[in-house]
Each structure stands twice: as C-alpha cells, then as structure tokens.
Phi, psi and omega in degrees: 000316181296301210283332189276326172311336194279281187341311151299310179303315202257002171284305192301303195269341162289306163358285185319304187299329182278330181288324188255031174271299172299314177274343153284147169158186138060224144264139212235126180261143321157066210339321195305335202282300187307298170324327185274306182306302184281355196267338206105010192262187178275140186191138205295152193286320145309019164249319168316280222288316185270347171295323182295325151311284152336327200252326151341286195305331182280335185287323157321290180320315159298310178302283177352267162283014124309309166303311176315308179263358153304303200270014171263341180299305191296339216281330174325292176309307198286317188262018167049050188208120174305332192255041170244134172189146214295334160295300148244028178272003179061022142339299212259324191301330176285283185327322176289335172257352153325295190283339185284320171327287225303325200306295194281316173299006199030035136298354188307065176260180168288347167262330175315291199319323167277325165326286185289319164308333186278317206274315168313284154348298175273340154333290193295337205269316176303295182309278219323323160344269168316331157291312153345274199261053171258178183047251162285017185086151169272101184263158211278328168331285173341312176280337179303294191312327185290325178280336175309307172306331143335288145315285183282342170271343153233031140277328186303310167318302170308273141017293192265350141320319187293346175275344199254323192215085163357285183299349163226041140344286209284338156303321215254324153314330187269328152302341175301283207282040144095124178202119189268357195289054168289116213280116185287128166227166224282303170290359154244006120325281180310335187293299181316278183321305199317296210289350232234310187274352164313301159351278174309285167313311205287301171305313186318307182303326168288345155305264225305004161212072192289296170282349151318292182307330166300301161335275166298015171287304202290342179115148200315283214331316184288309194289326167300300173326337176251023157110020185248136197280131178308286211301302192294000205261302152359273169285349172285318200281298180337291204305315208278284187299348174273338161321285164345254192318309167337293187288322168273321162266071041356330164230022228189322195039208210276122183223100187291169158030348120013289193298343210237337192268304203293300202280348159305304151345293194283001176266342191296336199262350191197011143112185178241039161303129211262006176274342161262322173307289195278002179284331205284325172299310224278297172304309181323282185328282190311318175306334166307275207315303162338295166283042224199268169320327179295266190350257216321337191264026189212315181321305199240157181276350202250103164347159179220137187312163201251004159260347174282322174297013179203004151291258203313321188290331175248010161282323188276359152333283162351281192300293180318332178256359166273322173328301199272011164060052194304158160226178187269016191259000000 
C-alpha cells in the first residue's frame, strides 16, 4: 500500500514538475500556450521557440536524472557502501574529463563526445576499484577515500586543460559546475534522442537485475552462494553504469548527488527491494533534477548552474549521512 501511494505521489509530482519546467523561467508561458504547442494549435513563433528550448532541457533533465539515481542504486548495491555514488566514487568526474579531452582536441562531435565520456567514466570507475582494493583490502572508507581522490585528480585534469586551451574556457567551466543549458543543434537533438534511447534501454537493463542487486546486498560471499558469477556480473553493471553516466555528462557535465538524495529518501519510504526501489529511484532521480533546474532558472535574476542547486541541496545531505554512518537498510 505504502509503495503504490509513494508511486502515485511521485508519478503525480513529476507530472508537475515537468508542465512548470516548460512554463516558467524568465519568461513565464500561459498553460493555453503549452496546450496549443502540444495539440498542434496557433501559437506565436516566440513562444513556439521557447517551449521548444525548454523542452531540450526538460528532456535532458529527465535523462540525467534518472541516471544519476539508477546508477547510484546500483553503484550502492554492487560496491556494498551507502555512500557510493557516482559523483562521488568518480564516476562522473571521469566522464567529464573524457568530454573536456574531446573539447581541447576538437573532436567534440555528437557521437565523439560521448565516445570520451563513456572511456572516461569507465577509466575511472575501474582506478577507483582497484585502488580499493590493493594494500588492505576495499573496506567502505577505503573506497570512499579512493573515489574522492579520484575526483580530484581529474578536476585537477580538467583544470589543467583549461589553462592550455584559452578558446574553450567558458565550455569547459561549464563542465565542471553543471549545466542542462546545451547549446542544441539540429545534430545534437539527434544525438540526444539517440543518448535519450541509451538511456532507456540501458535502465531497463539495470531493472531486469533487480534480483541480482538483492543478491548481492547480502556481500559477494552471500551473492556467490546464491549462483552469481562475482567477476563477470561485477563488470557488466560497472560497464552498464559508465555507458550510462558517459552519456548524460557528455551534455551536462559534473552534476552531483542525485544518485546519493533519492534512494536514500526512498528507501526509508519503500524499503531496499531493488524491483520497488529502483523504477522508483529512476522517476525519483528525474524529478529532483527537474526541480533543481525550475529552482535554479526563478531563484535568481541570472540562471544558476543546476549543479551548483543540487551540490547545495546534497552536500548537507552527504555530511548526514557520513555523521550517522547510513546504511543501506
């Protein structure tokens, strides 16, 4: 009873979120304006242009942060640590600088871009791995620490590209803090629908191992016993989530903690079955990121990166949950 009210209520509230996504900002649009643009009715071509703006962004917005909390459920599950999540296991830090490479060499097409972001993204996620588990084994600090470090050696990375190449400065800032404002072209629309069905499929695949994700809650040791190959199971879902994460900062850039606010949020409300959790995180995810970018574009007279809006909302998150030492039940 509890998971189908949670299900509607948040079903309910993206519904929302997405109609005052499109209609707000700015320029504030008239719902009749949104009713016409979509039935096909008359409507000024400068309203026509910004819903259409608007709806980049919203669509973005939607991907993301559906990713962003899928793949923090799973990255939770799979490396058995509450706090993992892609941003900060470096995940994402890595995809970003895959896309910053692509920038300063001037490959940056709609498919390169994602192409270096995916090799980022899985570069990094494998060292943070791997850093783990050397010396004493990967305890959950130990991994914390390692993705932290991570992170930071490829902000340090980012950085120092930005001193090298003068002419895509203000891109490549806007990968660091987060940004859904991509400037879209008829050929990165396409690119976007293309990465929008990666996306899709890609979560579906991350559905369809629900009970894998259960398995593994109990610690390899549990999950082996109940017939799951550790290693190949291991690296498919890493693969799966550095695609993921590849594809949405690729157009996004560094966008925090999403993956670490929903499924916590959500677990406390529905528990940690990953066939209830995780459709829930995935909707959950897009609705934050919505509201985050609504916040960020009415909050201020200037827009404000919708990763610095969500940074503020989940660093003090964060911190709560290293104090109380969350777990994942």
């Amino acid at each position: 009873m509890r998971t189908s009210v949670v299900t509607v209520a948040l079903l309910l509230l993206t519904g929302i979120l997405c109609i005052a996504e499109l209609a707000w900002g700015s320029v504030h649009l008239p719902l009749e304006d949104l009713w016409a643009y979509c039935s096909g009715g008359d409507l000024a071509s400068s309203s026509a242009a910004i819903i259409r703006i608007r709806s980049d962004r919203l669509l973005l917005a939607i991907i993301t942060g559906a990713t962003l909390a899928g793949t923090g459920v799973t990255l939770q599950a799979l490396l058995g640590n509450p706090l993992a999540d892609p941003y900060i296991l470096g995940t994402s830090s890595g995809a970003a600088c895959g896309s910053a490479l692509a920038l300063c060499l001037g490959i940056s097409s709609a498919l390169t871009l994602p192409l270096f972001s995916f090799l980022g993204a899985i570069a990094s996620t494998l060292a943070v791995f791997g850093i783990a588990r050397t010396g004493n084994g990967g305890g959950r600090d130990r991994l914390l620490l390692a993705g932290v470090i991570v992170g930071f050696l490829g902000s340090a990375f980012i950085m120092l590209l930005m001193t090298w190449s003068d002419e895509m400065l203000q891109t490549i800032v806007a990968v660091l803090m987060g940004n859904l404002d991509f400037p879209f072209t008829a050929l990165s629309r396409r690119a976007l629908t293309l990465a929008s069905g990666v996306v899709a499929l890609g979560l579906l695949a991350l559905m369809s191992q629900a009970r894998t994700l259960d398995a593994w809650s109990l610690g390899e040791d549990g999950a082996a016993h109940l017939g799951i190959s550790i290693e190949t199971t291991r690296l498919l879902l890493l693969a799966l989530a550095a695609l993921l994460i590849g594809c949405v900062v690729s157009f996004t850039g560094l966008i925090g903690f999403v993956g670490l606010v929903v499924p916590h949020t959500l677990r406390l409300l529905v528990g940690s079955v990953h066939r209830r959790l995780l459709p829930l995180a995935i909707v959950g995810g897009a609705a934050l990121l919505t509201a985050s970018d609504l916040l960020a574009h009415t909050l201020a007279a200037s827009p404000i990166p919708v990763g610095v809006v969500t940074a503020l909302l989940g660093g003090p998150f964060f911190l709560y949950l290293l104090v109380r030492g969350g777990t994942l039940q």
